[in-house]
C-alpha positions as CSV (number, residue, x, y, z in Angstrom):
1,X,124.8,113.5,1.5
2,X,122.7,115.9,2.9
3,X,123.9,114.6,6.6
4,X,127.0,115.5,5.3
5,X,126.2,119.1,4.7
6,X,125.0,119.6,8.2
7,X,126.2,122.6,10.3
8,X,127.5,120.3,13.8
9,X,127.7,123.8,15.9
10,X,123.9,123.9,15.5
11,X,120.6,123.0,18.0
12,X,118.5,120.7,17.2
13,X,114.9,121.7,16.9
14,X,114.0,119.3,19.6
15,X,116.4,121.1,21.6
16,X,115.2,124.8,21.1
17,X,111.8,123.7,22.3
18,X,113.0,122.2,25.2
19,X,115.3,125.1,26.4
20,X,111.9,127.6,25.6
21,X,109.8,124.7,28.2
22,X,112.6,125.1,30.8
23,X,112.7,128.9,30.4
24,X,109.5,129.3,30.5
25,X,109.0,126.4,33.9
26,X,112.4,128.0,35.6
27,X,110.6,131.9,35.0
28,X,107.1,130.6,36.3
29,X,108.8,128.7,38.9
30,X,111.0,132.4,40.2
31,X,107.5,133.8,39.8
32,X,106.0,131.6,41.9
33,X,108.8,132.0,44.7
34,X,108.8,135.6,44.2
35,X,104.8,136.0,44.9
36,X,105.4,134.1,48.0
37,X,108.1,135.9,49.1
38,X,105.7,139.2,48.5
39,X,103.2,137.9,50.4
40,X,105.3,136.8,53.4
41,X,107.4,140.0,53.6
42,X,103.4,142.2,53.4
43,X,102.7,139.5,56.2
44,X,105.8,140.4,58.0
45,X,105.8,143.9,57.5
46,X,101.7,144.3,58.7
47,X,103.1,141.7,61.6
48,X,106.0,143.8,62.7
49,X,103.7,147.1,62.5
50,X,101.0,145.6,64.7
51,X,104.1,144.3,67.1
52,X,106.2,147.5,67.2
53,X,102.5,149.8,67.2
54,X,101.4,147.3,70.1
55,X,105.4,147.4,72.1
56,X,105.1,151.9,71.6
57,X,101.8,151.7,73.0
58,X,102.7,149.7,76.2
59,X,105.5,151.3,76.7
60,X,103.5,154.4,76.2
61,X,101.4,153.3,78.8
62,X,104.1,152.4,81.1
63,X,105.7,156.0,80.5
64,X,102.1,157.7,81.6
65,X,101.7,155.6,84.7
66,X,106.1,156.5,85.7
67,X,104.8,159.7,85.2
68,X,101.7,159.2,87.3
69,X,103.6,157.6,90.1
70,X,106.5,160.4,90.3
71,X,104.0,163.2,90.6
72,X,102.4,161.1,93.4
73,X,105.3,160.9,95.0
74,X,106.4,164.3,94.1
75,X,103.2,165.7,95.5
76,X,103.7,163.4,98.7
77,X,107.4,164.9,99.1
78,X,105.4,168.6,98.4
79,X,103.7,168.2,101.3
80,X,105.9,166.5,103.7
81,X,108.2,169.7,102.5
82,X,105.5,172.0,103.2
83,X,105.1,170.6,106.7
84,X,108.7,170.2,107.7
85,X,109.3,173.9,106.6
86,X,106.2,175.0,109.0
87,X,107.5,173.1,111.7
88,X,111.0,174.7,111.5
89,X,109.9,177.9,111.3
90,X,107.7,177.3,114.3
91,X,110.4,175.9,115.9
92,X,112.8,179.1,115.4
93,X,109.8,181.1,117.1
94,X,109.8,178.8,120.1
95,X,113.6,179.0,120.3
96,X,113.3,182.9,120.3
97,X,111.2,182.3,123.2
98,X,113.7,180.2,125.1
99,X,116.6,182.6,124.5
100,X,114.3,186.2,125.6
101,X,113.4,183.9,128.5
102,X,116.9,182.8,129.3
103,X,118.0,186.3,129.0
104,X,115.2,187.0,131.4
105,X,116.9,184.9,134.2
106,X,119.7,187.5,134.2
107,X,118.5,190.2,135.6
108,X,116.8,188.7,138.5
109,X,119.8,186.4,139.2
110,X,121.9,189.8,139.2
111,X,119.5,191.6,142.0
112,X,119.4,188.0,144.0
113,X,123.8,188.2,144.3
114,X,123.5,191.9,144.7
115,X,121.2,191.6,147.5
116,X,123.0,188.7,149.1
117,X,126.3,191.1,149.0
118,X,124.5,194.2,150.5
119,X,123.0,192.0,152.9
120,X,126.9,191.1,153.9
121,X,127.4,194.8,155.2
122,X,125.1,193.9,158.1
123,X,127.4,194.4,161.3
124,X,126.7,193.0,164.8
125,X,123.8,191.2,166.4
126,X,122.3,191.6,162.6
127,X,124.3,189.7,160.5
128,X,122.2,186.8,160.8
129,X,121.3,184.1,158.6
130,X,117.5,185.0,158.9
131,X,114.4,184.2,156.7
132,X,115.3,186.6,153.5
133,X,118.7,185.0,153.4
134,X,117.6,181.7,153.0
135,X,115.0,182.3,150.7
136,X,117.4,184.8,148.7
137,X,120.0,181.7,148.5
138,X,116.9,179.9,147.3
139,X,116.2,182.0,144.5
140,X,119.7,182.1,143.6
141,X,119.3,178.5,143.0
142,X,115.7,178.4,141.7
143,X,117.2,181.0,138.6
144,X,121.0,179.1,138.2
145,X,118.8,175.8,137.7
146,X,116.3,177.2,135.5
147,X,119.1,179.0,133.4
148,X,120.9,175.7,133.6
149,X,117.4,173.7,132.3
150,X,116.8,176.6,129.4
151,X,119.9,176.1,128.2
152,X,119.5,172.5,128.0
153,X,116.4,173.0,126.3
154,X,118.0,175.4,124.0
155,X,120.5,173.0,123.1
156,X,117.7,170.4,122.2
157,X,115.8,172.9,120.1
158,X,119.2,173.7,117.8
159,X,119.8,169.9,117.0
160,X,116.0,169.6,116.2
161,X,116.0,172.4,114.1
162,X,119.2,170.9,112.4
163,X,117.4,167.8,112.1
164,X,114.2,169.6,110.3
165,X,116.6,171.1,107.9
166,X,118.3,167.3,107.1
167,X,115.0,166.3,106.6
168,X,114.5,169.5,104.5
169,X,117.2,168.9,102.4
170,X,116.7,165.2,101.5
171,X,112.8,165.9,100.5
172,X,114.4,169.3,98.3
173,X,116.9,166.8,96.6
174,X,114.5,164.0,96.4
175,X,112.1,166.5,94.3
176,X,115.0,168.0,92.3
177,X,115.2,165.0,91.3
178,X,111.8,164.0,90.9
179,X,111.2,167.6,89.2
180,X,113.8,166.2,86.7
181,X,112.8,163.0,86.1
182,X,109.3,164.0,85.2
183,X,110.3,166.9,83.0
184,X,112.4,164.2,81.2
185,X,109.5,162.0,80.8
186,X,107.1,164.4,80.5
187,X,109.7,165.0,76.9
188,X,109.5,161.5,76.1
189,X,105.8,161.4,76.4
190,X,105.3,164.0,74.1
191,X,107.5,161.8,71.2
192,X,105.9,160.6,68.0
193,X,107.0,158.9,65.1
194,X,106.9,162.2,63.6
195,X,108.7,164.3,65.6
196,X,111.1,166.2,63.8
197,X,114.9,165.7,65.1
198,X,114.2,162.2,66.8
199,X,117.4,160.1,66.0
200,X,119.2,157.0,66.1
201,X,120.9,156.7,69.3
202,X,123.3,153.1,69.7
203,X,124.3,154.4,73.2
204,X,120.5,154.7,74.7
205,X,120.7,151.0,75.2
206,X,123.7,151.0,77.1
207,X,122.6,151.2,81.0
208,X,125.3,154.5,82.5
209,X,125.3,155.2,85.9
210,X,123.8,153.3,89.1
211,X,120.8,152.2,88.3
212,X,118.2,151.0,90.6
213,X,115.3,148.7,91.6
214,X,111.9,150.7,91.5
215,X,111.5,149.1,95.1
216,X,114.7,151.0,96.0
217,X,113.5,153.8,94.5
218,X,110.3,153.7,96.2
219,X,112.4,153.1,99.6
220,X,114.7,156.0,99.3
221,X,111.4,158.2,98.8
222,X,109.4,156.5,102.0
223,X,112.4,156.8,104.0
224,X,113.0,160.7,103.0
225,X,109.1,160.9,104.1
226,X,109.3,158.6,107.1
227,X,112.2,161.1,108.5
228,X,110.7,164.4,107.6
229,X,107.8,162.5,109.9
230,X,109.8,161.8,112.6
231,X,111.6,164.9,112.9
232,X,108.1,166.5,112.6
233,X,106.2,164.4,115.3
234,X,109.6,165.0,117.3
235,X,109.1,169.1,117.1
236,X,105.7,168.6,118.1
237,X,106.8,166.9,121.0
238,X,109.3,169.3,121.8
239,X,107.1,172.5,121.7
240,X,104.7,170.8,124.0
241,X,107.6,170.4,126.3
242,X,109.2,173.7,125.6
243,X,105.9,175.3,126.1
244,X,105.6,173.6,129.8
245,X,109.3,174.6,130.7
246,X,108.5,178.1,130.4
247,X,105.1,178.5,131.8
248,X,106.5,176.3,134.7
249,X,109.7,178.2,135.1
250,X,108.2,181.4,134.8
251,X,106.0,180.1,138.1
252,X,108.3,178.8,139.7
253,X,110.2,182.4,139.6
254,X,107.5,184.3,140.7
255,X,106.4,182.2,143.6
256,X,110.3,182.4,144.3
257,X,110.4,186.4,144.1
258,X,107.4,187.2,145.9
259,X,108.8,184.3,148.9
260,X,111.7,186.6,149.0
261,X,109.5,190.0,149.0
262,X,107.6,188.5,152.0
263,X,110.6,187.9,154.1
264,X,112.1,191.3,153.3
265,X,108.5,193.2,154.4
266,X,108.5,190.7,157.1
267,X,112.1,191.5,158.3
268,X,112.1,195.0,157.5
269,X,108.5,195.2,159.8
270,X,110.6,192.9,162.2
271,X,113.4,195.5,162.5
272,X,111.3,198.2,162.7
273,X,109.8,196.9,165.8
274,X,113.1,195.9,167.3
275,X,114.2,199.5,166.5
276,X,110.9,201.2,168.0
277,X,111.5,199.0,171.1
278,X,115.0,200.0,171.5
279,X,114.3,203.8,171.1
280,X,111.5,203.5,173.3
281,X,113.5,201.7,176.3
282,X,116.5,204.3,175.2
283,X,114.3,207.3,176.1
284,X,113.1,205.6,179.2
285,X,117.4,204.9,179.9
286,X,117.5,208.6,179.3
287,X,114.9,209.6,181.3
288,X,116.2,207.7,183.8
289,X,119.7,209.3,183.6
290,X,117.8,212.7,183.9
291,X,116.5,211.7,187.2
292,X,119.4,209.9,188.5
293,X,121.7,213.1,187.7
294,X,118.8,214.8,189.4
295,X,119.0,212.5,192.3
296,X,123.1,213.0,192.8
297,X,122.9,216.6,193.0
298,X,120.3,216.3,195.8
299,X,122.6,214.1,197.4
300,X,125.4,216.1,197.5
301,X,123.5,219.3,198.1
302,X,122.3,217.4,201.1
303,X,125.6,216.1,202.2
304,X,126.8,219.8,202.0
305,X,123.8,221.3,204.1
306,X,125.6,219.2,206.7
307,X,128.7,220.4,207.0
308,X,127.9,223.5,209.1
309,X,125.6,221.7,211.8
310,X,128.0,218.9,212.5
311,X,131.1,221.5,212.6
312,X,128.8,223.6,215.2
313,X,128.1,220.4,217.2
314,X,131.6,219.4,217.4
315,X,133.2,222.5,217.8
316,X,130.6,222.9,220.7
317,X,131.7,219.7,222.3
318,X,135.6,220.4,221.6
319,X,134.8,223.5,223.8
320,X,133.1,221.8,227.1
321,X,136.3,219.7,227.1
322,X,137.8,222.5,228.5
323,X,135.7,223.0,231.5
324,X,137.9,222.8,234.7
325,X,137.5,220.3,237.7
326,X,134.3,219.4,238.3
327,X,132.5,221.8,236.0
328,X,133.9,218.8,233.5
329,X,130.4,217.0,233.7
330,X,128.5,214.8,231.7
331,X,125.3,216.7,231.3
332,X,122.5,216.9,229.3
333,X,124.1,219.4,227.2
334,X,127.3,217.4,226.1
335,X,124.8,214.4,226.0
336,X,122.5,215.7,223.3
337,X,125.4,217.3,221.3
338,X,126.9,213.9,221.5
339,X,123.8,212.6,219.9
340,X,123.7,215.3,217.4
341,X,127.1,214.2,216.3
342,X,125.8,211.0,215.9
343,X,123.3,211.7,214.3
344,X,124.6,214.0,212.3
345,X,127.6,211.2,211.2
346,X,125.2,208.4,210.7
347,X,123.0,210.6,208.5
348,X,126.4,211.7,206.7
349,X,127.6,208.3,206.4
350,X,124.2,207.6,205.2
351,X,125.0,209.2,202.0
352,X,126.8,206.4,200.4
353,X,124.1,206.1,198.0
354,X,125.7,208.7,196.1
355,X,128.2,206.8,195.0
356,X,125.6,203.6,194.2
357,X,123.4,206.7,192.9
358,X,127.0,207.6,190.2
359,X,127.4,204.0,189.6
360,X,123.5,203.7,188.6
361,X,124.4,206.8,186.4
362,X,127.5,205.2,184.7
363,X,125.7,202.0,184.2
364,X,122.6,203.7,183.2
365,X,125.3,205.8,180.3
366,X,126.8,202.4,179.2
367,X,123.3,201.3,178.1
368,X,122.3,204.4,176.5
369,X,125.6,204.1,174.7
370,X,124.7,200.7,174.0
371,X,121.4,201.4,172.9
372,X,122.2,203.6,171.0
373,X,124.7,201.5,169.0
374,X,122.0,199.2,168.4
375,X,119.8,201.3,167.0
376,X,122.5,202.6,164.5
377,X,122.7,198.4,164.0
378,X,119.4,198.6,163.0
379,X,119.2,201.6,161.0
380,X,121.8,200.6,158.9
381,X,119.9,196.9,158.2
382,X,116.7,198.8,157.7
383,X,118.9,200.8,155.2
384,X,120.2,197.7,153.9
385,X,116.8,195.7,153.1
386,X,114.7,198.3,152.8
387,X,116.4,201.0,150.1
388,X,119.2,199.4,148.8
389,X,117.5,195.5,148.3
390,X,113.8,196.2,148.5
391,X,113.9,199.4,145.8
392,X,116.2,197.0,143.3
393,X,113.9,194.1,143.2
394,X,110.8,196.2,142.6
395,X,112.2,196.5,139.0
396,X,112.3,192.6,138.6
397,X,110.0,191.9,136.2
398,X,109.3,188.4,135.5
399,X,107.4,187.7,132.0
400,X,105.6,184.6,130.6
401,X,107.7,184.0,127.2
């Protein structure tokens, strides 16, 4: 009866203690996983720390020695700038010395035509290709090839000095660069975990832009310091030879100038004496024509102071023709006037030597003329080489540049 009365919606004793030992197992059992699952997450948290505490400091490390190696390299690039700027510079000087020395050439090539045109107003027997000529034409050439070889040189010393200033550029951009680059790391260096307005950044893992090898960045460095090298060693080598074209051609000019001063005071010396020797045989000419005019005027004198004896002799003679008969005799008398005529005609006829004596004296006129002429030949070489050439070159001044 009282199984009857039984509510059938209720547990069973049995039952309530059973669901309290599964409650009780299933919480101890969570429990259980939970503890674990706090252990393993302190274990992962402490390992992950250690892991991300030990990957900050490498890469910490790795940031400080980038840094090291880019000042290295910047410093190396400092230098080879330094070097390549000292070099140009010097370079500018020594091409400053090529151009005052090229202008130099002017002046003395100038004086070397001039004196080759003057020397064209020579006239006669003078106009001769003599000793100053050749060595004037010889300085002409001496100065058109050393113009010709400065310019050259001039020419070489532009493109090096544009080659410096390639190299220039490459180490300034390389260190722009490498400024940059350092200034950036220098920022990331300085990061902490605490440093205010550090952020998330999804794009910082995305690689933009062309990046490169750190063996091609070490190359493009070396060969921007290989090639301010080369164009350094290259503008040593080209002062030392700029430095022996100048001395040399500055030699070369003045062994050339005085070569051509020598044969000018040698000719002019030369003339001088030809001239001396024509005035001195002139003067003898005109002494001579002094005593040859001399000599005629005797002669005819002489020839006249014969014109009265031989008309007495003749007229004499004419007269005893005219004796009569035998009064008409050959005596002593018309014998010796006879001779006297004779004499007196020979002597006359003798006289002929005026007329070689007046073609002595025309003769002796064409060579003073002539002479004369000649010493107006010289006079006006002397004139030539000695004012209008020799006066001009004493203000060539030749300098060591």
């Amino acid at each position: 009866m009282a199984r009857l009365l039984q509510d059938p919606s209720k547990l069973h004793p049995s039952e309530w203690h059973t669901a309290n030992r599964m409650q009780r197992a299933t919480t101890e059992s969570q429990k259980s996983r939970s503890e674990c699952m706090i252990a393993e997450s302190w274990r992962l948290v402490d390992e992950i720390e250690k892991t991300t505490q030990k990957t900050q400091n490498d890469v910490n490390k790795k940031l400080e020695q980038r840094r090291e190696e880019i000042k290295f390299w910047k410093e190396e690039l400092d230098n080879k700038l330094e070097q390549i700027v000292h070099e140009t510079e010097t370079l500018l000087t020594f091409k400053n010395r090529l151009e005052r020395a090229l202008e130099g050439c002017k002046e003395p090539l100038a004086i070397a035509q001039k004196c080759l045109l003057y020397r064209q107003r020579r006239v006669g027997i003078d106009l001769v290709h003599d000793e100053v000529e050749q060595e004037l034409v010889k300085e002409t050439e001496v100065l058109q090839g050393i113009i010709a070889l400065l310019g050259c040189t001039l020419e070489q010393t532009n493109e090096q000095i544009r080659q410096n200033r390639s190299a220039k550029y490459n180490l300034e951009m390389d260190l722009k660069d490498k400024f940059t680059a350092l200034t950036i790391d220098d920022y990331c260096a300085s990061l902490t975990n605490d440093t205010p307005h550090i952020i998330y950044s999804d794009n910082g893992m995305k690689l933009q832009g062309n990046f490169v090898s750190p063996e091609d960045w070490i190359d493009f460095s070396n060969i921007n310091v290989e090639k301010a090298d080369k164009q350094r060693n290259n503008s040593l080598a080209l002062k030392a030879v700029i430095d022996g074209i100048l001395s040399q051609t500055a030699n070369d000019m003045r062994r050339q100038c005085e070569m051509v001063n020598t044969a000018f005071r040698n000719r002019v010396k030369e003339v001088k004496d030809a001239k001396y020797k024509l005035e001195t045989l002139l003067a003898m000419v005109m002494d001579e024509i002094a005593a040859q005019e001399k000599n005629i005027a005797a002669l005819k004198k002489a020839i006249a102071d014969k014109e009265g004896p031989v008309k007495v002799a003749q007229t004499r003679l004419e007269a005893r023709n005219h004796r009569p008969n035998v009064e008409l005799c050959f005596d002593t008398v018309h014998s010796s006037l006879m001779s006297e005529v004779q004499e007196i005609t020979k002597n006359i006829q003798r006289q002929h030597a005026l007329a070689q004596a007046q073609t002595e004296l025309k003769a002796l006129s064409h060579r003073q003329l002539s002479l004369e002429e000649e010493i107006k030949v010289k006079e006006n070489t002397l004139y030539i080489d000695e004012v209008l050439c020799m006066q001009i070159r004493e203000s060539v001044c030749i300098n060591s540049y």
